[in-house]
C-alpha positions in Angstrom: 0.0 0.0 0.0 1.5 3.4 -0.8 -0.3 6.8 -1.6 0.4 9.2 -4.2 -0.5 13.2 -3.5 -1.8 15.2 -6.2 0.9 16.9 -6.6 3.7 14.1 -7.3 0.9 12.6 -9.6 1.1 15.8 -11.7 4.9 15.6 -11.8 4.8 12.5 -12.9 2.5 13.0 -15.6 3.8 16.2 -17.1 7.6 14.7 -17.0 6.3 11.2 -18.7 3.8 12.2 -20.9 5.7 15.2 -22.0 8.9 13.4 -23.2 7.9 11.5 -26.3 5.7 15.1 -27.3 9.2 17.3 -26.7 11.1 14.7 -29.2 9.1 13.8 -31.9 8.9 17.8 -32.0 12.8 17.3 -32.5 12.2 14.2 -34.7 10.3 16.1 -37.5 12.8 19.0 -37.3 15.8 16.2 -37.4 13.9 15.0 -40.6 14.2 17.8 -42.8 17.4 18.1 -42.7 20.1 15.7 -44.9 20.5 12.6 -42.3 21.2 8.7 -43.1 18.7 6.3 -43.6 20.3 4.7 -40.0 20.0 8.0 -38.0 16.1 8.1 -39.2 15.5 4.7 -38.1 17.4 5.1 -34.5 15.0 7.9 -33.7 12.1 6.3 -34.4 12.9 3.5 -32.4 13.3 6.0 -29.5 10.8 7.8 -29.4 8.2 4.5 -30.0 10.4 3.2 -26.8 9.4 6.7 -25.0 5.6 6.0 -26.2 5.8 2.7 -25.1 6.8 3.8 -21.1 4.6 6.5 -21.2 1.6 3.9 -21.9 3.4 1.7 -19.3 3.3 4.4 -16.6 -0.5 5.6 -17.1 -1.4 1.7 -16.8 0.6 1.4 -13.9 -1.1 4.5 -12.4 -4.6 3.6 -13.3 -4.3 -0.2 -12.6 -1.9 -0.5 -9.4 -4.3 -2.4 -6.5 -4.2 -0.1 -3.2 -2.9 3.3 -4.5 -5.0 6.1 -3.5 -4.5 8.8 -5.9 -5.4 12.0 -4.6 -6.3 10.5 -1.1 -6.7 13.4 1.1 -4.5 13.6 4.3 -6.3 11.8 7.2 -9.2 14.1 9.2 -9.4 16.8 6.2 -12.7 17.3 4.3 -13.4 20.0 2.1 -16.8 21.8 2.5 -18.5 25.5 2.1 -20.7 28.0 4.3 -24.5 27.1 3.6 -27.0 29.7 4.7 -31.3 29.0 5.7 -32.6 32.8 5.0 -35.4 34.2 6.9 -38.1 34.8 4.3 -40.3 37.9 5.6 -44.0 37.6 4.1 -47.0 39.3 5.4 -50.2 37.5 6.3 -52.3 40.2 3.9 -52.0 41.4 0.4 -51.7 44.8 -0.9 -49.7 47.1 -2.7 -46.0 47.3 -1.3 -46.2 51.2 -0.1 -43.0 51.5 1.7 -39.6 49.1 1.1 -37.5 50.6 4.0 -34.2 48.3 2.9 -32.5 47.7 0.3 -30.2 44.4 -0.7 -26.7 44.2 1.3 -28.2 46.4 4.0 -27.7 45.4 8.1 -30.7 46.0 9.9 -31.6 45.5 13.9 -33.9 43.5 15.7 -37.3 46.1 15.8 -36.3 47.5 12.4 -39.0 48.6 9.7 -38.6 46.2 6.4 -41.3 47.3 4.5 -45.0 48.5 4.6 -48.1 47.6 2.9 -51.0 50.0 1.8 -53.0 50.4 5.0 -56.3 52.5 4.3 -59.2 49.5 4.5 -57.3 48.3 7.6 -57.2 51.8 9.2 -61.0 52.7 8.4 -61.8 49.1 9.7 -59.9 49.3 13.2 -61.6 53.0 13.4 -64.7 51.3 12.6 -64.4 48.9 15.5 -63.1 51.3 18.2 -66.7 53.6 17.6 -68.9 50.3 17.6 -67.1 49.1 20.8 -67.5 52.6 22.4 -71.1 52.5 21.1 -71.7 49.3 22.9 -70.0 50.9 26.6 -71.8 53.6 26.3 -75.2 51.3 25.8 -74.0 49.7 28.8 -73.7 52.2 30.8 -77.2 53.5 29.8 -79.1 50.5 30.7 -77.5 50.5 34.3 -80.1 53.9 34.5 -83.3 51.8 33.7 -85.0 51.4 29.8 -87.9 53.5 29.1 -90.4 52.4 26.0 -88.5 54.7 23.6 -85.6 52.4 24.4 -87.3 49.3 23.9 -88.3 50.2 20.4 -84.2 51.2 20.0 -83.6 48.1 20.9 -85.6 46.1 18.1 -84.6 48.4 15.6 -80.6 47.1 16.4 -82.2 43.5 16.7 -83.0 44.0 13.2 -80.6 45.5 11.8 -77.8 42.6 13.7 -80.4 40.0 12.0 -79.6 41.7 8.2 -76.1 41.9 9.4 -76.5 38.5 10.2 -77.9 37.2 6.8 -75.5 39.1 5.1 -72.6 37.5 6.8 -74.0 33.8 6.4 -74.1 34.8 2.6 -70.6 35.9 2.5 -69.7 32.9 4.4 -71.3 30.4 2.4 -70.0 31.5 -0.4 -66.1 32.3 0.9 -66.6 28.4 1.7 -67.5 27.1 -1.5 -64.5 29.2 -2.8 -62.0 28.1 -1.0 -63.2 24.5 -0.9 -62.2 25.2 -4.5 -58.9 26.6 -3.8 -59.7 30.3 -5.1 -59.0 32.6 -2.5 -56.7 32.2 0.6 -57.8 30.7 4.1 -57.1 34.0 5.7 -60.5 35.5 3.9 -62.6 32.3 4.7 -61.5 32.8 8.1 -62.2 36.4 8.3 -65.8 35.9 6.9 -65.9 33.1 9.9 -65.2 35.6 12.1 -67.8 38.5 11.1 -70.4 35.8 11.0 -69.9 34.6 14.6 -69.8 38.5 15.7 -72.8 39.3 13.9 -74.3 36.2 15.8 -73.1 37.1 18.8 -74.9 40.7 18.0 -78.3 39.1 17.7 -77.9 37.0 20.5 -77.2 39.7 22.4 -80.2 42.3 21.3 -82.3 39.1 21.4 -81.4 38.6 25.3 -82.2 42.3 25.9 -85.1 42.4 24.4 -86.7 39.1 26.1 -85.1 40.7 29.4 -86.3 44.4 29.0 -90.0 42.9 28.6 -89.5 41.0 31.3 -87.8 43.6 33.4 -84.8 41.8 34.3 -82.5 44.0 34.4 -79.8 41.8 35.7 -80.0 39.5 32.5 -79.8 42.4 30.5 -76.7 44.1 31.9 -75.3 40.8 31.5 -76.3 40.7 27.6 -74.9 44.2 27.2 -71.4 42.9 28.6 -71.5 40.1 26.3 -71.7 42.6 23.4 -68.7 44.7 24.6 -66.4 41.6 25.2 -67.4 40.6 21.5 -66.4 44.0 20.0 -63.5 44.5 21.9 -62.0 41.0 20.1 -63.5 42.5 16.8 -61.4 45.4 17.7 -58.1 43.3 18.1 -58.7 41.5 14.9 -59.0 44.5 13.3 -55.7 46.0 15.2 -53.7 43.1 14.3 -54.7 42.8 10.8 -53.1 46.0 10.4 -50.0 45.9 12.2 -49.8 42.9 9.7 -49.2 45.0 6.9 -46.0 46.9 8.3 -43.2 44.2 9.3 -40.2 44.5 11.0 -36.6 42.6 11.5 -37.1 39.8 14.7 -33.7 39.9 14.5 -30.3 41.4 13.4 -28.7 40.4 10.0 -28.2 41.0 6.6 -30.7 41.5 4.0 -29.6 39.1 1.6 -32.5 39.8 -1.4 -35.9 42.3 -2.1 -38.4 40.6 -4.3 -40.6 43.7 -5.0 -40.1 47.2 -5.6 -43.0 49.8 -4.8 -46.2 50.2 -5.8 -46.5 46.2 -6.9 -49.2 44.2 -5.7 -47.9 41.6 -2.8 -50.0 38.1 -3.0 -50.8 37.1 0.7 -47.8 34.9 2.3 -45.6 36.1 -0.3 -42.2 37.2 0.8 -40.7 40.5 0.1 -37.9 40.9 2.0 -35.4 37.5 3.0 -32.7 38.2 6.0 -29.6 35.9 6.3 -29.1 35.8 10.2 -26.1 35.0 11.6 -27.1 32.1 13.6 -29.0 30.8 10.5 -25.2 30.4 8.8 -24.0 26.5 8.9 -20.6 24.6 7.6 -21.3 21.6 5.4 -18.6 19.0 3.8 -18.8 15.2 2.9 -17.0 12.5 4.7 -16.5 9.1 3.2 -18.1 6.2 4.5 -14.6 4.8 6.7 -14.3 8.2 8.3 -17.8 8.2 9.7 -17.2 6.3 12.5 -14.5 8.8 13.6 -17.1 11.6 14.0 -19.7 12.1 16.9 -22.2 15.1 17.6 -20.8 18.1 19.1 -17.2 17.2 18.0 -14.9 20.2 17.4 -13.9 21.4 13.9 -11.0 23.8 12.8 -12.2 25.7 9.9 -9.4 28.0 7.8 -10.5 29.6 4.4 -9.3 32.7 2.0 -10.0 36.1 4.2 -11.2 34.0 7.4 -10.5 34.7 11.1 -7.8 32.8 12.8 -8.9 30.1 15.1 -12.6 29.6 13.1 -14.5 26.9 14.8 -17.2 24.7 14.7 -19.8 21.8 16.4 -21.0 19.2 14.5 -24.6 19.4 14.9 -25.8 16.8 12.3 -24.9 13.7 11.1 -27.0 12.3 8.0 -28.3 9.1 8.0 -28.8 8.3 4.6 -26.0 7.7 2.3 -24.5 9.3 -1.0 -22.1 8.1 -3.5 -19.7 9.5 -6.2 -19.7 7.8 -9.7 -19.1 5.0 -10.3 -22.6 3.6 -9.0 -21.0 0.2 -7.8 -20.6 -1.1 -4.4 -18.1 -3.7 -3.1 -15.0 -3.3 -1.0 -13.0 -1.5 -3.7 -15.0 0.8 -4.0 -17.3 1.5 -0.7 -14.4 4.6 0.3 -17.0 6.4 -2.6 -19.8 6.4 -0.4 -20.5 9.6 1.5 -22.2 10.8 3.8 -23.6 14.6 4.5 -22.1 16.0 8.0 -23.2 19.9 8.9 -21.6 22.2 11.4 -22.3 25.0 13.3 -19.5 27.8 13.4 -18.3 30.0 16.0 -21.3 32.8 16.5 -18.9 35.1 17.6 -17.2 34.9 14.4 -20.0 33.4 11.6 -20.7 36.2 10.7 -17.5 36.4 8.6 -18.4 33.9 6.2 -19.9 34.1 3.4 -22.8 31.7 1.9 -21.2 28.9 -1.3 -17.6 30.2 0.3 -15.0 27.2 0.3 -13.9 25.9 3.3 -11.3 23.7 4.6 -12.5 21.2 7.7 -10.4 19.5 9.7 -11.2 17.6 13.1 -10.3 19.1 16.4 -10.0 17.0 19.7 -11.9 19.9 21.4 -15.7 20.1 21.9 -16.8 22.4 20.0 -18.8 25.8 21.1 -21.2 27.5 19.4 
């Protein structure tokens, strides 16, 4: 068994393979000028002899049992930095109104990415804040006793939640159908859910107050009004949430690595705009063959050197993969079994990943030290 590094093996090939090339050059200059018949004849014979060692050599290279050409020195793998980006989407469409970064930018945890057009959310949260202070107020009112003008007040709302009502069931049974279909997104179907259950709770609610104020319960009817409030208040944080929806903001410091829409274009619900490459989101990955497997464990320590990198770059292995990979040729048996590799990922230094660079090369070698990360 001996090995041969890549760079005697290219020695050795430029010096062999070069030789009979260099004088049959010489032969053919040798040629034109007036030579005997004998002279002509001794260099052919030479330079079929140097032919004939330099096929003798690349069969000895290529044939030999147990050379390893190439073999890597023992506990060195060569790998590269792999990123996972942070893909920031909101939950509601609209047109993009504000994109407050740009690509290659470092933002903080808390900064503004970008805003979507907010006007229907606005009028809808201002919407909600009057009908819940509506409600407080009618509240408060019926603490002070109901007179007949106020019962008639009370079945004119009663009729009006009942339309509301209808209305909503439409627009729910048909936001069902459509996205049974797959038409529209889950987030309107749910939202149609939602006003349908408030506008139920709405005629619930007049319902009990009107049964109560006939009666004269006045307990009930308190009760009833409370009901109402608690229901608008949650319409009120559905409303506030959907629009802090459309403005999103950086959950944590990095690099924005790409835009995906410039202003004024229509955003499709879920759709990112903005994708961050964090840090802690950077990983090392590299290929081991299948002998050297045993050698590694989880949390193992990794020296890591590369073009530009920080002295003393290190990393945990935090991932082993199970399944298996191969180099061509596609056959298995004890020759060739070294060609089977298998995936191992790292995780560098976070002190210090933020010095590499996603695809960059890397050279891995193992450390006796637990790694930290």
């Amino acid at each position: 068994m001996f090995w041969i590094g890549s760079r005697s093996k290219a020695r050795l090939s430029s010096d062999v393979f070069n030789l009979p090339i260099i004088y049959y050059r010489e032969m053919r200059i040798n040629l034109r000028r007036p030579r005997s018949v004998e002279s002509t004849r001794f260099d052919i014979r030479i330079w079929l002899v140097m032919v004939l060692v330099a096929g003798l050599v690349l069969a000895l290279l290529l044939s030999i049992g147990g050379c390893h050409l190439g073999e890597p020195e023992p506990g060195y793998f060569q790998g590269y930095a792999e990123a996972e980006y942070t893909y920031i989407s909101s939950p509601l469409p609209g047109y993009l109104s504000n994109l407050a970064v740009h690509r290659g930018q470092q933002v903080s945890a808390g900064d503004l990415l970008f805003k979507l057009e907010d006007s229907l959310e606005v009028d809808a949260k201002a919407a909600a804040s009057h009908r819940l202070r509506q409600a407080q107020d009618r509240l408060t009112n019926l603490t002070k006793g109901l007179r007949p003008s106020e019962m008639a007040a009370i079945r004119a709302r009663l009729s009006q939640a009942r339309s509301n009502r209808a209305l909503s069931q439409a627009e729910y049974d048909r936001r069902k159908r459509l996205v049974e279909q797959r038409t529209i997104a889950r987030e309107d179907f749910d939202r149609a859910q939602a006003k349908l259950l408030v506008d139920q709770g709405q005629v619930k609610d007049l319902t009990a107050q009107l049964e109560t104020a006939g009666l004269g319960a006045r307990v009930d009817e308190i009760k009833a009004a409370e009901a109402e409030v608690a229901a608008l208040k949650a319409a009120l944080a559905q409303a506030d949430w959907n629009l802090r929806q459309k403005s999103q903001s950086a959950t944590a410091a990095g690099l924005v690595f790409d835009t995906y829409y410039t202003r004024e274009e229509w955003v499709q619900t879920g759709k990112p705009v903005v994708s961050l490459l964090i840090p802690g989101n950077l990983k090392v990955r590299f290929f081991v063959p299948e002998p050297a497997l045993g050698t590694l464990k989880l949390g193992q320590g990794l020296a890591l050197t590369c073009d530009g990198c920080p002295k003393d770059l290190t990393a945990a292995i935090n991932y082993i993969s199970p399944q298996v990979e191969y180099t061509p040729p596609v056959i298995y048996s004890r020759e060739t079994r070294s060609k089977l590799v298998f995936m191992i990922e790292a995780k560098p230094d976070s002190a210090k990943a933020d010095q590499l660079h996603p695809g960059q090369p890397l050279e891995v070698r193992l450390s006796s030290r637990k790694g930290q990360t």
